[in-house]
C-alpha positions as CSV (number, residue, x, y, z in Angstrom):
1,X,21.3,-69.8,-9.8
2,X,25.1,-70.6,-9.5
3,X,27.7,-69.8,-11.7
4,X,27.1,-71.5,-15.3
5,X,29.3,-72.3,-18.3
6,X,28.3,-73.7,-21.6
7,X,30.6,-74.8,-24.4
8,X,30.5,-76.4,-27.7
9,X,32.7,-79.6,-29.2
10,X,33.0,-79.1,-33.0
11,X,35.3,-82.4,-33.5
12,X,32.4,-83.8,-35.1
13,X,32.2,-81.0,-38.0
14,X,36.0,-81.6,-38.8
15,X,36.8,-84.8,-37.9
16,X,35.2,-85.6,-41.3
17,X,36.9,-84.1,-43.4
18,X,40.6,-83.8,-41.7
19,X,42.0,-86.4,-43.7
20,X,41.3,-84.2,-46.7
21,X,44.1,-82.3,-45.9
22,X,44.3,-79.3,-48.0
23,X,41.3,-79.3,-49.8
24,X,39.2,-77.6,-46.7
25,X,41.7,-74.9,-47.7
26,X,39.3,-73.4,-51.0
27,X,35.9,-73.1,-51.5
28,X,35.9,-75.2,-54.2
29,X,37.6,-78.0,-52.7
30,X,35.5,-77.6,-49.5
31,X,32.6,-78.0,-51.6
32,X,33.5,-81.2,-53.3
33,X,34.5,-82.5,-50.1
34,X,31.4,-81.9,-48.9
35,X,30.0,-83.5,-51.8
36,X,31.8,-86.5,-51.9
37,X,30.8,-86.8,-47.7
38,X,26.8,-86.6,-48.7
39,X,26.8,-89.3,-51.3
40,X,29.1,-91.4,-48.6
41,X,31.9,-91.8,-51.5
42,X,34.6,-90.5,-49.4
43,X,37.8,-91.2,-51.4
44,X,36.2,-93.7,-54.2
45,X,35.4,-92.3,-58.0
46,X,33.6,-89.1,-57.6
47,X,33.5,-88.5,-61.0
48,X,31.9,-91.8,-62.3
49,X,29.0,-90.8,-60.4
50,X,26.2,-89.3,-61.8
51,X,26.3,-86.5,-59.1
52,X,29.7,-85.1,-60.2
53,X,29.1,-85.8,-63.9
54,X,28.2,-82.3,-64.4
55,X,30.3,-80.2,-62.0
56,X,32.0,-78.3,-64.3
57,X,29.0,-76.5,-65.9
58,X,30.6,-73.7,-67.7
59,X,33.0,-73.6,-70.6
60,X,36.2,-71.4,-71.2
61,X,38.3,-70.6,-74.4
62,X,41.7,-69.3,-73.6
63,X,44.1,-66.5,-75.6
64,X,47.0,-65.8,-74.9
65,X,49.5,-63.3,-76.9
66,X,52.2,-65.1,-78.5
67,X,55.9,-63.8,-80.6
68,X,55.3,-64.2,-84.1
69,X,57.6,-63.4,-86.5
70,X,57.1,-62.2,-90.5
71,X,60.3,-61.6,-92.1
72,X,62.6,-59.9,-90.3
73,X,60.0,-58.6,-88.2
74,X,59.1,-59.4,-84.9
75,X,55.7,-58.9,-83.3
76,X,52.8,-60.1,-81.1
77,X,50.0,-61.9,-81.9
78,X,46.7,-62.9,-80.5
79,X,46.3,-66.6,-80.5
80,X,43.4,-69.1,-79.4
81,X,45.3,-71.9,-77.4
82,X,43.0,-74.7,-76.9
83,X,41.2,-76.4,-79.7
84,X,37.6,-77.1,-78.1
85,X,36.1,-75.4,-75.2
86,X,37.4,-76.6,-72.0
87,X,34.9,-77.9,-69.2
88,X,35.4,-75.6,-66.2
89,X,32.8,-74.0,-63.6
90,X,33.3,-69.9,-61.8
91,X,32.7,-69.6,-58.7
92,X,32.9,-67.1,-55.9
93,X,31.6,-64.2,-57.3
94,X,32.2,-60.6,-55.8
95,X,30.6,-58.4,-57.9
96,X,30.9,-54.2,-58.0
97,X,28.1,-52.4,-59.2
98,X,28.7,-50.2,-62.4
99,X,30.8,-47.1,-61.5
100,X,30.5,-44.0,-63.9
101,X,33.9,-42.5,-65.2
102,X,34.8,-39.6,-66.8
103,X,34.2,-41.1,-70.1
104,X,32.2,-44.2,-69.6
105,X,31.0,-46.6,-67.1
106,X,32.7,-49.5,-65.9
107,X,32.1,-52.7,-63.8
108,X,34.4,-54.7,-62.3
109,X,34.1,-58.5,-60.9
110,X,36.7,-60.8,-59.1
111,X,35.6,-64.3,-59.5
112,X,37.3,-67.2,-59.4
113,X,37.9,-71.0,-62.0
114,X,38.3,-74.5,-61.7
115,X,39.5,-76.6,-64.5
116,X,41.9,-79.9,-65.0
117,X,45.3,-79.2,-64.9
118,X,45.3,-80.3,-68.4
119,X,44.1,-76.5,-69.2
120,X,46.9,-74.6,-70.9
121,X,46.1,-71.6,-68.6
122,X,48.6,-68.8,-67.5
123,X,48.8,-65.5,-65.9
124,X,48.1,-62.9,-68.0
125,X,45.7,-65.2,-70.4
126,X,42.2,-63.9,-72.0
127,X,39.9,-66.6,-70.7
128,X,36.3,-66.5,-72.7
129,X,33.7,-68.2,-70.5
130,X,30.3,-69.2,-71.2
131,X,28.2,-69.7,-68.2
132,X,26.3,-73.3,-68.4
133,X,28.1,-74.0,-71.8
134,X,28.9,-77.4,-70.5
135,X,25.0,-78.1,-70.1
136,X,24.6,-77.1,-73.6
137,X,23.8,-73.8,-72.9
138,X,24.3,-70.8,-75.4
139,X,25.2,-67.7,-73.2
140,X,26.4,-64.7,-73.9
141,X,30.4,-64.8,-72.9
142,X,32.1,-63.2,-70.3
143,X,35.7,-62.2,-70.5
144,X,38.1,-62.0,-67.9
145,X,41.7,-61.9,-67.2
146,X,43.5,-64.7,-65.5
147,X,45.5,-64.5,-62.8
148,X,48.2,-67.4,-61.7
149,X,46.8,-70.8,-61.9
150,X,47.1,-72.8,-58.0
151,X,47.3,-76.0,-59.2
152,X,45.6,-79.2,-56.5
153,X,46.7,-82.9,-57.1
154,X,44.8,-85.5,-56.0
155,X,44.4,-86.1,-52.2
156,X,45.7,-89.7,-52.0
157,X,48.4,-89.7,-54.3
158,X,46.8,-91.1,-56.9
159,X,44.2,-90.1,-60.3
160,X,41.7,-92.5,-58.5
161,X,39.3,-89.5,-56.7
162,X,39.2,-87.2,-60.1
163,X,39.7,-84.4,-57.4
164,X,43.0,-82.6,-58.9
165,X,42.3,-79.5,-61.0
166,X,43.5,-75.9,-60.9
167,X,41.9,-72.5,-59.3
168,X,42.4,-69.3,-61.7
169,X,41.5,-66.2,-60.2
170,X,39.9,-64.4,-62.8
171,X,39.2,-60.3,-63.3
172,X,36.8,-58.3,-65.1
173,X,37.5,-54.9,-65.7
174,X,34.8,-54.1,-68.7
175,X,33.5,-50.3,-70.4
176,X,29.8,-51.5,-70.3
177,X,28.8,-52.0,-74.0
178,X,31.2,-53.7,-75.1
């Protein structure tokens, strides 16, 4: 046997989806891509379809600390910012196990959010989630800290796709029990 080579063309994974631009660059947008590729939409209404009618699954209330001021006195208060639960879904989960401290445990998760850009959501902000609470679910919440929203417009300049939102990187840092 002579010398052999072997190689491999993967034009035809990316070709699809290069005109997407920067949404190959998240998971989440990766995913809807991919989504939008399987139904053969490409960059039609994704979100009139029954497919994408549910993708944001979860629900999130957001706090935020805000100046207040009684009197003469100035202070900080603890406020609720949006009126009714906003439609979002977490993903990318990366999980710790429960570590034990010198006073109590702990477990800590870095996860990440997708939302509309509508969402009043800052650095710094209390975000409340309940898991499936868009399906009508009735979990328990989670809360988490946000981090800095990234903020994705829609790939072809226009509202037409319903593909802008925002990504919030979101961390839990909880005593278990409470």
């Amino acid at each position: 046997m002579g010398d052999t080579s072997i190689s491999y063309d993967n034009s035809a994974v990316t070709a699809g989806t290069e005109k997407w631009g920067s949404w190959n660059a998240t998971q989440y947008g990766s995913q809807l891509v991919t989504m939008a590729r399987m139904v053969g939409m490409g960059e039609c209404m994704l979100f009139d379809n029954p497919v994408f009618g549910n993708w944001y699954t979860d629900t999130v209330d957001i706090w935020r600390m805000v100046p207040v001021r009684d009197g003469n006195l100035d202070g900080m208060e603890r406020k609720k910012i949006n009126q009714n639960p906003v439609p979002c879904r977490v993903y990318e989960t990366k999980k710790e196990g429960p570590a034990i401290g010198e006073n109590a445990a702990r477990e800590r998760a870095v996860e990440k959010l997708a939302c509309d850009l509508a969402a009043d959501i800052r650095a710094g902000d209390e975000l409340y989630v309940i898991r499936g609470g868009n399906l009508g679910h009735a979990n328990q919440g989670v809360r988490y800290t946000a981090g800095p929203p990234a903020r994705y417009y829609d790939p072809v300049g226009s509202v037409s796709t319903g593909l802008a939102h925002q990504e919030v990187g979101l961390l839990r840092d909880n005593i278990i029990g409470r």
